[in-house]
N, CA, C and O atoms as a DFTB+ gen file, in Angstrom:
424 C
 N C O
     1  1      25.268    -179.488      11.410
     2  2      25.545    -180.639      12.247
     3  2      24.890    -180.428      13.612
     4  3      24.456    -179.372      14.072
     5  1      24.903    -181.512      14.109
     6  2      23.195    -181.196      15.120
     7  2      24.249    -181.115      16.323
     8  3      23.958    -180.400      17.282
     9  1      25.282    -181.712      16.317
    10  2      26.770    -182.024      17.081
    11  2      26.958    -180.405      17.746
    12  3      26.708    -180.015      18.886
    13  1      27.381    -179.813      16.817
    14  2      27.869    -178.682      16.425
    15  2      26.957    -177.714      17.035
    16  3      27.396    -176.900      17.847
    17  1      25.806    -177.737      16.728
    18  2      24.883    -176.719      16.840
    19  2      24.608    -176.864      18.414
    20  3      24.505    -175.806      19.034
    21  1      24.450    -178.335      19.281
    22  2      24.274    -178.467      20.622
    23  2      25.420    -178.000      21.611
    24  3      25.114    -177.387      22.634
    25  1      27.005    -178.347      21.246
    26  2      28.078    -177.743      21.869
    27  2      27.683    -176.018      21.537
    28  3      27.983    -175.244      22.446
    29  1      27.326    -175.689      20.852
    30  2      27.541    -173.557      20.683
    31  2      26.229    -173.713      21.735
    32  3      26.071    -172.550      22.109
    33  1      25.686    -174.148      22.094
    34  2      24.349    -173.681      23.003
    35  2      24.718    -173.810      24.305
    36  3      24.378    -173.046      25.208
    37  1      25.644    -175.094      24.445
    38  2      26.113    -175.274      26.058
    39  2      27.131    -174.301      27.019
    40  3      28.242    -174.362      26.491
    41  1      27.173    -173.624      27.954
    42  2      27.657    -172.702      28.175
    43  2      28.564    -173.316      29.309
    44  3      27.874    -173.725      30.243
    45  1      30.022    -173.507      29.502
    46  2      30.613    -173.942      30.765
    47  2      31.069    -172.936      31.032
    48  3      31.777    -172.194      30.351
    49  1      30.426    -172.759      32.783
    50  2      31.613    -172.297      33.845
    51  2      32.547    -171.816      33.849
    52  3      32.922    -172.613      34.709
    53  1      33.692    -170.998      33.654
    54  2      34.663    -171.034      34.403
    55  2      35.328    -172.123      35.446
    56  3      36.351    -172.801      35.343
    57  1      34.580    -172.047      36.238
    58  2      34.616    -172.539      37.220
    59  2      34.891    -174.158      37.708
    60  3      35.694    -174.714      38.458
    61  1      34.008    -174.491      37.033
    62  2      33.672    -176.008      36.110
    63  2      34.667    -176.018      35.370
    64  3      35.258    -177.044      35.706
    65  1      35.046    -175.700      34.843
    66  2      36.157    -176.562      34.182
    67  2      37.942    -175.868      34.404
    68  3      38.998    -176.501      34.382
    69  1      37.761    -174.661      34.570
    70  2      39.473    -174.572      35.383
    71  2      40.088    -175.235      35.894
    72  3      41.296    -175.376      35.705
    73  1      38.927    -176.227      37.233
    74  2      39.635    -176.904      38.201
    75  2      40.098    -178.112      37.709
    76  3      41.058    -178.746      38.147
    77  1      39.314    -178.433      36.700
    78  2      39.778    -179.828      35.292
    79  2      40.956    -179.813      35.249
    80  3      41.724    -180.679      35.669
    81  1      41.250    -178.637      34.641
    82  2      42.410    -178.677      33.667
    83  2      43.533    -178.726      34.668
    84  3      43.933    -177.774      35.338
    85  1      44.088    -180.232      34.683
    86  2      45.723    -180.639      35.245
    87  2      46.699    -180.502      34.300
    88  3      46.778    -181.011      33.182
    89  1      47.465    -179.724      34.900
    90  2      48.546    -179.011      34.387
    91  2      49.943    -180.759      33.667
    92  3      50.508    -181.534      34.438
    93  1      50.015    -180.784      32.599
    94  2      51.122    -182.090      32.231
    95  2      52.047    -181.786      32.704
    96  3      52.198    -180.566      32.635
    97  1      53.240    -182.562      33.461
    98  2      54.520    -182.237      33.732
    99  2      55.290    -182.176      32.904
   100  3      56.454    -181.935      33.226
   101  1      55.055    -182.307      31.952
   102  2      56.538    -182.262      30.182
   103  2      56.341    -180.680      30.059
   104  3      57.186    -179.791      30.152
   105  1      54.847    -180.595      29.800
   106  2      54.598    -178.923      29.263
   107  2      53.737    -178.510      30.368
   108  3      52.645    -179.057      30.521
   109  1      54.224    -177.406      31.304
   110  2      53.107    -177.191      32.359
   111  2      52.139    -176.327      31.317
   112  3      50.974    -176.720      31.366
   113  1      52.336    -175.397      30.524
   114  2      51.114    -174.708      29.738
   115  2      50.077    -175.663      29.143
   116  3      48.936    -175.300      28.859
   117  1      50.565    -176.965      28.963
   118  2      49.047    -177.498      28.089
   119  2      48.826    -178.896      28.857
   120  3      49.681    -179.611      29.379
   121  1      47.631    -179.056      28.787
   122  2      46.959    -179.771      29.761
   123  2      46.072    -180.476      28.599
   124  3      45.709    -179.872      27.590
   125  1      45.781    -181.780      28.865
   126  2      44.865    -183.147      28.132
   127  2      44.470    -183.572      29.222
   128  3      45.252    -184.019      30.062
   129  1      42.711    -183.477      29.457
   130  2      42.534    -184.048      30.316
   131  2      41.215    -184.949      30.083
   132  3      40.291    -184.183      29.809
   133  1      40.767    -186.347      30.091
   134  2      39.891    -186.878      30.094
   135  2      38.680    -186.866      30.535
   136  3      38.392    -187.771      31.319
   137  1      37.605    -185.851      30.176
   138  2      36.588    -185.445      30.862
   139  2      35.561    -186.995      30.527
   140  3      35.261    -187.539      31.589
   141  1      35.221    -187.455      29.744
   142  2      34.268    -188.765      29.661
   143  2      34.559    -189.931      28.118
   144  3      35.271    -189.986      27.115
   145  1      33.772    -190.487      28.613
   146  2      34.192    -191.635      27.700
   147  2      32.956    -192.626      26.944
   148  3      31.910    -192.861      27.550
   149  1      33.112    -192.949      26.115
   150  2      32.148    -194.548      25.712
   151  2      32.532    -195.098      24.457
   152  3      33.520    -194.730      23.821
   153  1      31.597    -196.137      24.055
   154  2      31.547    -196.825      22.826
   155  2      32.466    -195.969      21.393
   156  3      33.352    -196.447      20.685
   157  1      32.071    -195.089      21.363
   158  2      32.388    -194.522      20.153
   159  2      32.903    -193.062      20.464
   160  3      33.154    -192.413      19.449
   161  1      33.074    -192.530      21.458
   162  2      33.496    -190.836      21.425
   163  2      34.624    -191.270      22.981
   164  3      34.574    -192.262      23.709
   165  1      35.670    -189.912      23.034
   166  2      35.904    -189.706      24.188
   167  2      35.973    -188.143      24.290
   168  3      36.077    -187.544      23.220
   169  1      35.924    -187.367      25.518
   170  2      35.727    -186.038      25.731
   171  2      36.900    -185.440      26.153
   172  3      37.575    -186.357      26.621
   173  1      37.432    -184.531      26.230
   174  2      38.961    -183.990      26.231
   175  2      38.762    -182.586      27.234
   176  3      37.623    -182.127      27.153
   177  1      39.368    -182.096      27.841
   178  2      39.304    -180.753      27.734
   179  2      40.960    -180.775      27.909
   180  3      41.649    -181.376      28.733
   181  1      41.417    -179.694      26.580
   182  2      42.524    -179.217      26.188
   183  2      43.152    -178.214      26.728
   184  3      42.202    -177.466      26.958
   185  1      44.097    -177.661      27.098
   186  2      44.436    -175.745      27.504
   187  2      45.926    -175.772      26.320
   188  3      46.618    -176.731      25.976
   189  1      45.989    -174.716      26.042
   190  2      47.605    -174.434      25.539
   191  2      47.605    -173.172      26.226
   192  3      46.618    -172.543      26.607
   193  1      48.915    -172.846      26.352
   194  2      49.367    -171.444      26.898
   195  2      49.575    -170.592      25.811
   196  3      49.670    -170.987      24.649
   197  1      49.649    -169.393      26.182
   198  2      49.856    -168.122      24.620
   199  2      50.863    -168.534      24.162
   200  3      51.739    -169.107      24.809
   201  1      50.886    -168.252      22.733
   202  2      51.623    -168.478      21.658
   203  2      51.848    -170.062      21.475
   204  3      52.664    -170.235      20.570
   205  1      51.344    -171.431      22.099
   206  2      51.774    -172.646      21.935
   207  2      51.287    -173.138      21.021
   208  3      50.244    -172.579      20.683
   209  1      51.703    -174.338      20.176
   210  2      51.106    -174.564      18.905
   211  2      51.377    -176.457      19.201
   212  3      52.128    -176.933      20.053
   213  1      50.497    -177.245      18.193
   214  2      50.322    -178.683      18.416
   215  2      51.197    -179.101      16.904
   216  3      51.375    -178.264      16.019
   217  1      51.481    -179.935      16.848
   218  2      52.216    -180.749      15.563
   219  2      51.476    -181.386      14.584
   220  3      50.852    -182.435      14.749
   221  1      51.544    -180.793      13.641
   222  2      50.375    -181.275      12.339
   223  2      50.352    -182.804      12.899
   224  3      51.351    -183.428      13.257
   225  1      48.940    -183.306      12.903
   226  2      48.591    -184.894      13.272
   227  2      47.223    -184.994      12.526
   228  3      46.609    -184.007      12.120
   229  1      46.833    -186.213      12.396
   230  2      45.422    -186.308      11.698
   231  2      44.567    -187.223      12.957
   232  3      45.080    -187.452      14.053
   233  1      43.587    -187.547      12.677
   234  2      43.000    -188.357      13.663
   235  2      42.326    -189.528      13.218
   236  3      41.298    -190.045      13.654
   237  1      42.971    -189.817      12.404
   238  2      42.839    -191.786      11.829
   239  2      41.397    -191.519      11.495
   240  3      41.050    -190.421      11.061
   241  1      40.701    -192.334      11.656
   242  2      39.417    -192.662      11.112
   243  2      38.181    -191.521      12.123
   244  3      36.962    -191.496      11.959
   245  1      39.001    -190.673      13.146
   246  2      37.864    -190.408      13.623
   247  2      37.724    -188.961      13.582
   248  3      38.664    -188.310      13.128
   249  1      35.917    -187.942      14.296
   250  2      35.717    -186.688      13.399
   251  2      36.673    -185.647      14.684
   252  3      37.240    -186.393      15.483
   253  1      36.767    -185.059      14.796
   254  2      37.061    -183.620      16.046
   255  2      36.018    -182.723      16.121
   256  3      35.588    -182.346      15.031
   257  1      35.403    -182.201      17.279
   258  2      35.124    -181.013      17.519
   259  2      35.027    -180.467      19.103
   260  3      34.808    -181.133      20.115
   261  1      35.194    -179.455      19.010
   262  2      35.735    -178.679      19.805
   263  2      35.161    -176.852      20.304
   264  3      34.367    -176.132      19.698
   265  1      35.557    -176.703      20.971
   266  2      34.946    -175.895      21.493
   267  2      35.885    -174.493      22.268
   268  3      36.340    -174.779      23.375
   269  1      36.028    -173.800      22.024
   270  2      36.922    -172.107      22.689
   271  2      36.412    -171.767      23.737
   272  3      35.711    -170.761      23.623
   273  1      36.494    -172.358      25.114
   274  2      36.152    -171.635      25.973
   275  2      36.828    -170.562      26.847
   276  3      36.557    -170.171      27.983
   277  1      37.959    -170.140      25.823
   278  2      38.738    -168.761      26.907
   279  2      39.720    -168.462      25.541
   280  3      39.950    -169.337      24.706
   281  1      40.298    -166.971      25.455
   282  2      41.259    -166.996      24.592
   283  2      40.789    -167.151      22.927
   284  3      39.652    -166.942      22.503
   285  1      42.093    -167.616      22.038
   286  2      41.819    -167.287      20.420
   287  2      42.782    -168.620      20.041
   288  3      43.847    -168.997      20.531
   289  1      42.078    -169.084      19.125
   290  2      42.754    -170.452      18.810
   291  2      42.696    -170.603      17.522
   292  3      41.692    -170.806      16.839
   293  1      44.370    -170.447      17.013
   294  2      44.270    -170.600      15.026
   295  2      44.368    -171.650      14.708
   296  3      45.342    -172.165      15.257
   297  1      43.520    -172.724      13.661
   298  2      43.234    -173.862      13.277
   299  2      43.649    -173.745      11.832
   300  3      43.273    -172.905      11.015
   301  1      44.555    -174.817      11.657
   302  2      44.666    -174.996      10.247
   303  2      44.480    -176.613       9.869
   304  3      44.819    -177.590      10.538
   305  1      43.821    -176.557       8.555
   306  2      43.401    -177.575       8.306
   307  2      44.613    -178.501       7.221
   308  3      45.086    -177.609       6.517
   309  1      45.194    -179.672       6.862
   310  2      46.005    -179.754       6.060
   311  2      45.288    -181.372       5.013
   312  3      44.439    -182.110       5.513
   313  1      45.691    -181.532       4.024
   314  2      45.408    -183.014       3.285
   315  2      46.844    -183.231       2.714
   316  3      47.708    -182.433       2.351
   317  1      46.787    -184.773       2.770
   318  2      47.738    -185.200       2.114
   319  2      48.359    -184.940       0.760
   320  3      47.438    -184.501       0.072
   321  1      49.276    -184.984       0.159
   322  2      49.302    -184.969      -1.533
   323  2      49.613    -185.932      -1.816
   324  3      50.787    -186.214      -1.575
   325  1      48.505    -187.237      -2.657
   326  2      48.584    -188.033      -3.217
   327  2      50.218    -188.737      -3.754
   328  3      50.580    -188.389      -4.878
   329  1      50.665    -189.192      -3.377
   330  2      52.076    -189.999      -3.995
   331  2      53.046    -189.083      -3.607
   332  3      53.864    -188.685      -4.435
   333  1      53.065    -188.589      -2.133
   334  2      53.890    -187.333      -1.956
   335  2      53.976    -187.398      -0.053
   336  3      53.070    -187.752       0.701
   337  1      54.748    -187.138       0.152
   338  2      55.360    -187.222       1.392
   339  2      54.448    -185.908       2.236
   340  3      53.677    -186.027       3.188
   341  1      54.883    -184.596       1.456
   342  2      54.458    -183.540       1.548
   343  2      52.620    -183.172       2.316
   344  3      51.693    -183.701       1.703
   345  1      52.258    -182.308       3.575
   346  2      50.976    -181.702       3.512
   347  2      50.572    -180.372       3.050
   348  3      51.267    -179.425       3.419
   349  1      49.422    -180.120       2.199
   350  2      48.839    -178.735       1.556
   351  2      47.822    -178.555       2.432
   352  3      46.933    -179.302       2.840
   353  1      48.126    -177.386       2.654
   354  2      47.600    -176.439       3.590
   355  2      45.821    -176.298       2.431
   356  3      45.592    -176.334       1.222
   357  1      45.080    -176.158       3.520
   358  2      43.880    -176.541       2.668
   359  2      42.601    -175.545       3.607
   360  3      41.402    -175.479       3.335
   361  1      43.196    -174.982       4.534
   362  2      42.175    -173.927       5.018
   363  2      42.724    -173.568       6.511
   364  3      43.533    -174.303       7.077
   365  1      42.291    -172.554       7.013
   366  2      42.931    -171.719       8.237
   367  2      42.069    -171.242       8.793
   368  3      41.361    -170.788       7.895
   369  1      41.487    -170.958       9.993
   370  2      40.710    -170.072      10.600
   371  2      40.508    -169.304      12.221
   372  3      40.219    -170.211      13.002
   373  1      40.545    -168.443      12.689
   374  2      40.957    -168.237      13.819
   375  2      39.149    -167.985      14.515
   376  3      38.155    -167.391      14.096
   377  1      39.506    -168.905      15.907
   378  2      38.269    -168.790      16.562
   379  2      38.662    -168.271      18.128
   380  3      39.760    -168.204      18.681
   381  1      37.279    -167.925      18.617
   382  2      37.421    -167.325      19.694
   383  2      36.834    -167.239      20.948
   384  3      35.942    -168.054      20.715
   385  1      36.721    -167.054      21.568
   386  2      35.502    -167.647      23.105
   387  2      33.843    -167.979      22.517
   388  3      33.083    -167.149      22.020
   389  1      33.559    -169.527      22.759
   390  2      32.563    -169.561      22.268
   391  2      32.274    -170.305      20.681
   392  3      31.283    -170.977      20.393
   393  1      33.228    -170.033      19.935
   394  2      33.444    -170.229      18.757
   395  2      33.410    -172.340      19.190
   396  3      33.688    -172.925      20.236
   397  1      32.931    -172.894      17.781
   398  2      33.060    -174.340      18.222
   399  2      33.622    -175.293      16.276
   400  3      33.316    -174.652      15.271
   401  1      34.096    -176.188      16.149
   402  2      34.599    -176.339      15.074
   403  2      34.909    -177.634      14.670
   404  3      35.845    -177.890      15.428
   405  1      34.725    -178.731      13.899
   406  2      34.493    -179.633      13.617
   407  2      35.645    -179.862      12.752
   408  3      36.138    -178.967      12.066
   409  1      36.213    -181.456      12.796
   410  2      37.251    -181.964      11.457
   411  2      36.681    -183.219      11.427
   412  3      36.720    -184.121      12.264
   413  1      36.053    -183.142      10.162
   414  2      35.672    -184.445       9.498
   415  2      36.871    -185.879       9.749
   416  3      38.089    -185.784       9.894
   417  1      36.203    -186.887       9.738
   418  2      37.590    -187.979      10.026
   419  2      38.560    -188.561       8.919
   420  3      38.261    -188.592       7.725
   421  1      39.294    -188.841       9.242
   422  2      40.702    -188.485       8.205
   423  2      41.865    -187.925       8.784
   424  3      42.844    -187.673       8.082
């Protein structure tokens, strides 16, 4: 993916993006912050604090990718089961500074 391959080449700052990241008042450890926007994409930069974890969610029709710029981040992937309430765990992988990672949309 040409996506994919251009985020692992781009190198941010420290610096550049620490000062981004606004702390949420619900959870001061994790931060959503709106770095850009258009037609068809918007840009995020994320933080979680050690040990924090997100709530299985899917992202409707659209793809994810992403990028580790500090720290180790375990990704698990899940699919539905057909006529079943239930999600199957369908792949896992732990990435790490630098590391960048894509979810097809669905």
């Amino acid at each position: 993916n040409d996506l994919k391959k251009m985020l692992s080449n781009i190198h941010f700052h420290p610096k550049e993006w620490k000062t981004r990241a606004v702390k949420c008042k619900s959870s001061p450890q994790y931060t959503r912050t709106l770095v850009a926007y258009g037609y068809s994409y918007s840009i995020y930069l994320l933080r979680w604090g050690p040990g924090q974890s997100n709530e299985v969610h899917n992202h409707n029709q659209s793809s994810s990718i992403f990028k580790v710029l500090e720290g180790k981040l375990e990704e698990t992937i899940y699919k539905k089961v057909e006529g079943q309430e239930s999600l199957q765990k369908i792949a896992s992988k732990s990435l790490t500074q630098g590391d960048v990672s894509i979810t097809n949309k669905g």
